[in-house]
C-alpha positions in Angstrom: 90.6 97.6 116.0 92.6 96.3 112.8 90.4 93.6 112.9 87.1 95.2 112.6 88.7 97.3 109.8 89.7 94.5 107.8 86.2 92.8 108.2 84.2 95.7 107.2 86.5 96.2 104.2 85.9 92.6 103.1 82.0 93.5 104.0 82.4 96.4 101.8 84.4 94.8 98.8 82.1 91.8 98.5 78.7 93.6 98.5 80.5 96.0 96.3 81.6 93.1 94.1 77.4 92.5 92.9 77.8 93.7 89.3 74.6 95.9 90.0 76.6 97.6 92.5 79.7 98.2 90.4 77.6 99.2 87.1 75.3 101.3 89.0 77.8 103.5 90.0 79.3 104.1 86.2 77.4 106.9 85.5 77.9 108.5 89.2 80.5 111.1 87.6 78.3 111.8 84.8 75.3 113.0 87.2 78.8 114.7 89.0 79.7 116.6 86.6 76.2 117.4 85.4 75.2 118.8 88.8 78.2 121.2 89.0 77.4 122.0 85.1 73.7 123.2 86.2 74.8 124.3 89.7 71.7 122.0 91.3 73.7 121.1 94.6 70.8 118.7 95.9 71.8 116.7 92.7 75.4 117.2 93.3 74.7 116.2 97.2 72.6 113.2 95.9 75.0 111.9 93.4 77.8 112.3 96.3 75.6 110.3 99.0 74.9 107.6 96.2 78.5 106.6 95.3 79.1 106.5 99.6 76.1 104.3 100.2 76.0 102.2 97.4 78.6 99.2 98.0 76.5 98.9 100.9 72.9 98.4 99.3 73.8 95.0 97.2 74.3 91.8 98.3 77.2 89.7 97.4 77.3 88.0 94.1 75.7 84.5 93.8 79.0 83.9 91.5 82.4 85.7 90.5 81.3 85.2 86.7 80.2 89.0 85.7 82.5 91.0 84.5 81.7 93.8 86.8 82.5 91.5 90.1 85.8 90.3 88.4 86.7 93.7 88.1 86.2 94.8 91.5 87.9 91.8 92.7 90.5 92.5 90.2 91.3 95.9 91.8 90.8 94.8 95.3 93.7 91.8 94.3 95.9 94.6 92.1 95.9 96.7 94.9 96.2 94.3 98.3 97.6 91.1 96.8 100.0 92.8 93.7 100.8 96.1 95.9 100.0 97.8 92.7 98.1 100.8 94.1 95.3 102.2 91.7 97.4 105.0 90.2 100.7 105.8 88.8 102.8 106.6 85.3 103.3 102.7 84.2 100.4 100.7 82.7 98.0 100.1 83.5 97.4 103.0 86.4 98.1 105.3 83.9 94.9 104.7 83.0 93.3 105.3 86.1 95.6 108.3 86.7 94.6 109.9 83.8 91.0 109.2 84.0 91.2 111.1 87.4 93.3 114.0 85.8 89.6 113.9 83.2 87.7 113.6 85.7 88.9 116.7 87.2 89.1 118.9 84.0 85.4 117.7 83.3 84.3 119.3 86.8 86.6 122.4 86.0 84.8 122.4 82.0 81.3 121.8 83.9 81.9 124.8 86.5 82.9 127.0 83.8 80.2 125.8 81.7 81.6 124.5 79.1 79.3 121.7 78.0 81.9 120.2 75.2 84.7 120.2 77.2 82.9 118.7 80.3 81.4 116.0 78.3 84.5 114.9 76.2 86.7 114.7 79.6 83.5 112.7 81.2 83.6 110.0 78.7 87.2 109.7 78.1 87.7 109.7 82.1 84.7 106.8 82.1 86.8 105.0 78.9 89.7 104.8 80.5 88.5 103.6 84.0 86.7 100.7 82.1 89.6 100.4 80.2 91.7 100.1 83.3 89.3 97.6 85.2 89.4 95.3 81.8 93.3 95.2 82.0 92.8 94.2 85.8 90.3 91.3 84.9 92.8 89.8 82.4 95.9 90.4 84.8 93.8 88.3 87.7 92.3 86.2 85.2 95.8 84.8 83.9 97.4 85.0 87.2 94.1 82.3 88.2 95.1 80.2 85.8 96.4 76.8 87.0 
């Protein structure tokens, strides 16, 4: 059984590794947080089955050169190889911590309907998961280096 877990992961974390893969999902919380905003739960349904299908609809990268696939192999080796885990209070999962903590007040802002709010949390949660994803691609980068 652990077997077949561990293959479909690598299955899932190399197709997920295709940059298309990795920057078509960016703007899944945006369309997220929209749908809630406009209460259109076929959008909301949509955007949900998108961001569980999509490391499945790309092939693996040709290369390991895009940013986008360094940065999802970055967090798969932060989080198997380092033990880091993708949240916490030290840098860099502070980052990602408080990009989810965003994340969550722009779906609270967005159900309350308050565009500003819900927009300025979207971004700065997006900012600081990119941000977060960068750090990982220079940690793996200079870890790489012979």
């Amino acid at each position: 059984m652990q077997d077949t877990l561990d293959r479909t992961e690598k299955v899932l974390w190399s197709r997920h590794a295709n940059p298309k893969s990795g920057w078509t999902r960016v703007p899944t919380g945006a369309v997220l947080v929209y749908a809630v905003y406009r209460r259109d739960w076929r959008l909301l349904l949509a955007g949900l089955l998108w961001a569980a299908i999509n490391p499945f609809l790309f092939p693996p990268p040709e290369t390991d050169e895009a940013w986008m696939t360094r940065g999802v192999l970055a967090e798969r080796w932060w989080v198997r190889e380092e033990e880091k885990g993708t949240m916490g209070v030290t840098y860099p999962n502070i980052c990602n911590t408080i990009s989810a903590m965003a994340f969550l007040y722009a779906f609270v802002a967005a159900w309350r309907r308050r565009p500003t709010g819900a927009a300025v949390a979207t971004v700065m949660a997006s900012g600081l998961k990119l941000w977060w994803i960068g750090v990982l691609v220079r940690r793996l980068d200079s870890a790489q280096k012979p």
